[in-house]
C-alpha positions as CSV (number, residue, x, y, z in Angstrom):
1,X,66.5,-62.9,-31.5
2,X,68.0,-61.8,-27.9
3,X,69.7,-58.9,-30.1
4,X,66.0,-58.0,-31.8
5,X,64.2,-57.9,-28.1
6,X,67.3,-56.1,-26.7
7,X,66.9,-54.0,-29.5
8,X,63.4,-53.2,-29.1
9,X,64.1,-52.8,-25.5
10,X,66.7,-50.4,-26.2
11,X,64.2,-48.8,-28.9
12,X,61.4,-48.7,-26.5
13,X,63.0,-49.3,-23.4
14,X,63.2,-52.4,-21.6
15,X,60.8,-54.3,-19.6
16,X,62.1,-52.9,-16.4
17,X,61.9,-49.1,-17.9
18,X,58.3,-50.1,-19.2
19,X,57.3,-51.2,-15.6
20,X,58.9,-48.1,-14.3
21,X,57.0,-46.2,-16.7
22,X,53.9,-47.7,-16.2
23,X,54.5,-47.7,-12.3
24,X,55.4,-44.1,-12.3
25,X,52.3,-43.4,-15.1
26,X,50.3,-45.0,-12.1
27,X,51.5,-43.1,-9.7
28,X,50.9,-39.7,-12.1
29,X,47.1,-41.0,-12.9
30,X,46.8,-41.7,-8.8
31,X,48.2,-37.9,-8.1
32,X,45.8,-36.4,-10.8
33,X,43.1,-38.4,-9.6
34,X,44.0,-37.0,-6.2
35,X,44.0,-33.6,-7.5
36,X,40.6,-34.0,-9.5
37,X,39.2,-35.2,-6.4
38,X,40.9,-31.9,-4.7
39,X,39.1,-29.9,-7.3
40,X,36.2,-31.3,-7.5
41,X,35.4,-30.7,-3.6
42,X,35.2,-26.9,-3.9
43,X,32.8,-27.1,-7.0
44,X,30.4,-29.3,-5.2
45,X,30.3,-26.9,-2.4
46,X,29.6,-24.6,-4.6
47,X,26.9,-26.6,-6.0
48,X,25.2,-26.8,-2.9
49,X,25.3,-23.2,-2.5
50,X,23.3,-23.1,-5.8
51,X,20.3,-23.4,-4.6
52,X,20.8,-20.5,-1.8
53,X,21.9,-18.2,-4.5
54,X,19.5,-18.9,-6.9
55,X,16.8,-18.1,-4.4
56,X,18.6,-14.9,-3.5
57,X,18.1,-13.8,-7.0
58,X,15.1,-14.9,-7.7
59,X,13.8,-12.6,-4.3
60,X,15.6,-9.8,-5.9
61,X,14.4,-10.1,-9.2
62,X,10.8,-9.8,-8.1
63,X,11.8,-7.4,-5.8
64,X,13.1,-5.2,-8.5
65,X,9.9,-6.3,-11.1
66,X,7.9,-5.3,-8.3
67,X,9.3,-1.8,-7.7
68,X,9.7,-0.9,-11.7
69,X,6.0,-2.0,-12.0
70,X,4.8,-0.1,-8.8
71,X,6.8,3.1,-9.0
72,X,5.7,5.6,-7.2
73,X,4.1,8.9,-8.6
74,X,3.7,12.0,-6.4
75,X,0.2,14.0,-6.5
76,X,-1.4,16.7,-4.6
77,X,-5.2,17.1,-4.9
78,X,-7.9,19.5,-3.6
79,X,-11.8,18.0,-3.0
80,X,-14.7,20.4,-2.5
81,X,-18.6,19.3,-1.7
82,X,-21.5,18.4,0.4
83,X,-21.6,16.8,3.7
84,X,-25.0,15.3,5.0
85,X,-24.4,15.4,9.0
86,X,-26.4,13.9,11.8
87,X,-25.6,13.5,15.1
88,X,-26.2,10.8,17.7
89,X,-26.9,11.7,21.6
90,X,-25.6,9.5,23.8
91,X,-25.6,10.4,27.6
92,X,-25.2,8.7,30.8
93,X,-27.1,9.5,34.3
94,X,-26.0,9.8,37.7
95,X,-27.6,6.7,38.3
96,X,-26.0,4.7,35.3
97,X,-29.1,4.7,32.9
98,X,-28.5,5.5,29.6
99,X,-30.3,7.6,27.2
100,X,-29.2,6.8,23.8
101,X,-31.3,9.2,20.9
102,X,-30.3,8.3,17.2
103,X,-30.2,11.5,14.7
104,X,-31.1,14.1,17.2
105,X,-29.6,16.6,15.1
106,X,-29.8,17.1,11.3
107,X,-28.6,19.4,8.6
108,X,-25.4,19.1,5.8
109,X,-23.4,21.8,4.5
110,X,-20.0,22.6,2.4
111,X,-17.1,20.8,3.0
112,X,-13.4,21.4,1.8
113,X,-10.4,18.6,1.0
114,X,-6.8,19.1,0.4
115,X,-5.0,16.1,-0.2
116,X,-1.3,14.5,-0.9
117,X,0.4,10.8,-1.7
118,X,1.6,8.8,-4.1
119,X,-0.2,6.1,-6.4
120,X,1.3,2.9,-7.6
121,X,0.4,0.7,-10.5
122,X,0.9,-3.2,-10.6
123,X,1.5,-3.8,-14.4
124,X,2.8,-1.9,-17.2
125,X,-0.5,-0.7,-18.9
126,X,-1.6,0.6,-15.8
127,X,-4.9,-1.3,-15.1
128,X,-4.7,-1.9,-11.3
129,X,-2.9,-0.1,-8.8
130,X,-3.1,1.4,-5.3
131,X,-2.4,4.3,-3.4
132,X,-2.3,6.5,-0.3
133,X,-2.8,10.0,0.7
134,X,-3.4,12.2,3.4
135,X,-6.7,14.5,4.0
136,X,-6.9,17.7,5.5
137,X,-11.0,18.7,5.9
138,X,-12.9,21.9,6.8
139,X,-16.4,22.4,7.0
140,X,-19.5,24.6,7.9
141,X,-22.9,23.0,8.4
142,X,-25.9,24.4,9.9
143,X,-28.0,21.9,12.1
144,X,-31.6,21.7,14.1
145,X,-32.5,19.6,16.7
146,X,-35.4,17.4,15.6
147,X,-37.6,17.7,18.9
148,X,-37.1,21.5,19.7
149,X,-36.5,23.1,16.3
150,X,-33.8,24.9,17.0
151,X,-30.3,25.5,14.7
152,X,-26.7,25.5,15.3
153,X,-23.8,26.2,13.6
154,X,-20.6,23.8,13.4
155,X,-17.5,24.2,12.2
156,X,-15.5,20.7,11.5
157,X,-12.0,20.4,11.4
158,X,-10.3,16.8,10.5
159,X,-7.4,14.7,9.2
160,X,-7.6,11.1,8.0
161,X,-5.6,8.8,6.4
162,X,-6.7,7.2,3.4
163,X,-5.6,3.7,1.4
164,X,-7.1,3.3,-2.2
165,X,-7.4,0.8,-4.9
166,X,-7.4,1.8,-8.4
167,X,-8.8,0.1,-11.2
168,X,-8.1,2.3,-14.4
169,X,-10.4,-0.1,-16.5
170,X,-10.8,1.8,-19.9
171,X,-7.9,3.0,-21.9
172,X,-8.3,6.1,-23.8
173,X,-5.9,7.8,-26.4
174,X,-3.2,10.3,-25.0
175,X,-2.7,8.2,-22.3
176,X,-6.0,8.8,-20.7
177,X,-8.2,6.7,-18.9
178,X,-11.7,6.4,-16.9
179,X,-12.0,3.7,-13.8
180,X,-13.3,3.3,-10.3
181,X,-11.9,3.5,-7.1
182,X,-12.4,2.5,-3.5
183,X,-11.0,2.6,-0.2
184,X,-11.0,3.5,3.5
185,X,-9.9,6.3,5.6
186,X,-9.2,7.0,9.1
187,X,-8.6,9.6,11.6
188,X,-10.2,12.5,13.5
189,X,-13.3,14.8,12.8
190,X,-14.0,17.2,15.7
191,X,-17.5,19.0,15.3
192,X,-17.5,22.2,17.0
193,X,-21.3,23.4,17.3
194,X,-22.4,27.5,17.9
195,X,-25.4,28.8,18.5
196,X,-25.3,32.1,16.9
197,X,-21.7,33.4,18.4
198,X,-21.8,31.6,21.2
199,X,-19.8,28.0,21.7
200,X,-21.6,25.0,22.7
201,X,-19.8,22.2,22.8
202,X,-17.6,20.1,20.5
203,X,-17.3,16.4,19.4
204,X,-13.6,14.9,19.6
205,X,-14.0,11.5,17.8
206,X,-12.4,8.6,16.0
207,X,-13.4,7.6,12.7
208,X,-13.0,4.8,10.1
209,X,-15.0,5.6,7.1
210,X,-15.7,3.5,3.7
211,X,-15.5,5.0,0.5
212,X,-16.1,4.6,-3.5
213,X,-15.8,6.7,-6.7
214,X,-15.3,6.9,-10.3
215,X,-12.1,8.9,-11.9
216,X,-11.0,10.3,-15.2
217,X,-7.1,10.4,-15.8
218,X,-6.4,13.3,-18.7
219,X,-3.4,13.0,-20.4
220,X,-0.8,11.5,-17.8
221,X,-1.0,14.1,-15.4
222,X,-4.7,15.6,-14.4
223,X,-7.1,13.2,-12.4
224,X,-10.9,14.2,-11.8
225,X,-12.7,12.0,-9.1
226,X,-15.8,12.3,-7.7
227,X,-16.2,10.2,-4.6
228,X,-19.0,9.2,-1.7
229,X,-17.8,8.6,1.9
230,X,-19.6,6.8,4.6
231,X,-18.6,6.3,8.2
232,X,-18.3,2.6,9.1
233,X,-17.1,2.8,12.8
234,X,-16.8,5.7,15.4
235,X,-15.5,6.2,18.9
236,X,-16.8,9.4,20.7
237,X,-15.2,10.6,23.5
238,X,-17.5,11.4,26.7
239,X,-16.9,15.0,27.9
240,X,-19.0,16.1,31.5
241,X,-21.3,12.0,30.8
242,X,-22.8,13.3,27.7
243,X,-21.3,12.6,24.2
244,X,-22.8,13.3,20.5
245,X,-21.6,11.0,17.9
246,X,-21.1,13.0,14.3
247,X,-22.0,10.5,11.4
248,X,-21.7,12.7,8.1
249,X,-22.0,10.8,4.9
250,X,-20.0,13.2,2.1
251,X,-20.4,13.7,-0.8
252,X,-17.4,15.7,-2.7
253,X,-15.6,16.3,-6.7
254,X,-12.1,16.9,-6.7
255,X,-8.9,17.2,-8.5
256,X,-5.5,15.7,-8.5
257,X,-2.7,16.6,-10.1
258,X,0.0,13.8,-10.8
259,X,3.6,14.8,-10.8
């Protein structure tokens, strides 16, 4: 019997051997335990970083969505048509009364755009979009004063700023399309009034205007527009106590070409 369990001891070791075995197995499960606990630190770090990172990409993905939806198409344009001008007196005495006349002067004449900027669209069929541009105008008007009868000449000269939005709302074949638009501009419109050959006087002024239209986009490239612009807000600038306040309402058809 001792000879069997020495046996079996020698076979699979002896109680002592077991005990070292399990002792030293103990000590190997502590040490791996210690080192699963080591690499277990770094992944929760990790883990909490997840939620940084996550929102990182999630930025740049609509970030990038955003820019391949809204990329940006070049165009340069030219506008030609009618301007309906009055003018607004506006003077102040010696004695700090104020005379204040509304559409004193009256008359229209032709009026002349070029135009640049790029348009954006917000989805892939091209519905919505915006865009910006920049306005170079020139005009000729003749005007008469409403009390004396008299006419004057003017010459305009301007540059605005202009923000659109663009609603492309029916979809025609060869990528075509007809829609509205509308919008404000701002900037500068100096009237410069003659009578005959002889200069007058001018009217340096700021002006934010309001405007809407309807467009026709032609295969992908060519966009007609015709468009009605009204001033909302203007700031004349006194020159010798006497300032007149140019309030044109235009009319004007035009043509873009989209690169």
């Amino acid at each position: 019997m001792l000879w069997t369990l020495g046996k079996k001891g020698y076979g699979g070791g002896t109680g002592n051997e077991s005990n070292s075995k399990t002792h030293n197995g103990g000590n190997m499960n502590t040490q791996n335990t210690t080192n699963q606990h080591i690499k277990i630190n770094p992944t929760q770090k990790e883990n909490q970083m997840n939620p940084l990172h996550k929102s990182i990409f999630a930025l740049l993905f609509v970030i990038a969505s955003f820019i391949s939806f809204a990329q940006a198409r070049f165009f340069m344009g030219i506008d030609d048509g009618y301007s309906i001008d009055t003018l607004d007196y506006d003077k102040k005495s010696d004695t700090g009364e104020k005379a204040y006349i509304k559409k004193i002067y009256k008359g229209g004449g032709n009026l002349f755009s070029l135009n640049l900027g790029t348009q954006h669209y917000f989805d892939k069929n091209q519905f919505i979009g915006f865009r910006w541009l920049l306005n170079l105008e020139y005009g000729n008007s003749v005007i008469k004063n409403q009390f004396t009868g008299s006419s004057y000449f003017t010459t305009m000269l301007g540059g605005s700023i202009a923000l659109d939005i663009l609603f492309d709302v029916l979809k025609l074949p060869n990528s075509s399309s007809i829609g509205f638009f509308g919008g404000i501009d701002a900037g500068s419109e100096d009237l410069f009034i003659k009578e005959g050959k002889t200069f007058l006087f001018y009217t340096p002024q700021i002006q934010l205007k309001a405007h809407a239209g309807l467009s026709i986009f032609i295969a992908d490239h060519h966009r007609i527009e015709f468009v009605a612009k009204i001033p909302v807000y203007t700031h004349s600038f006194h020159i010798n106590d006497r300032v007149m306040i140019y309030k044109p309402i235009q009319l004007m058809l035009g043509y873009k070409f989209v690169f």
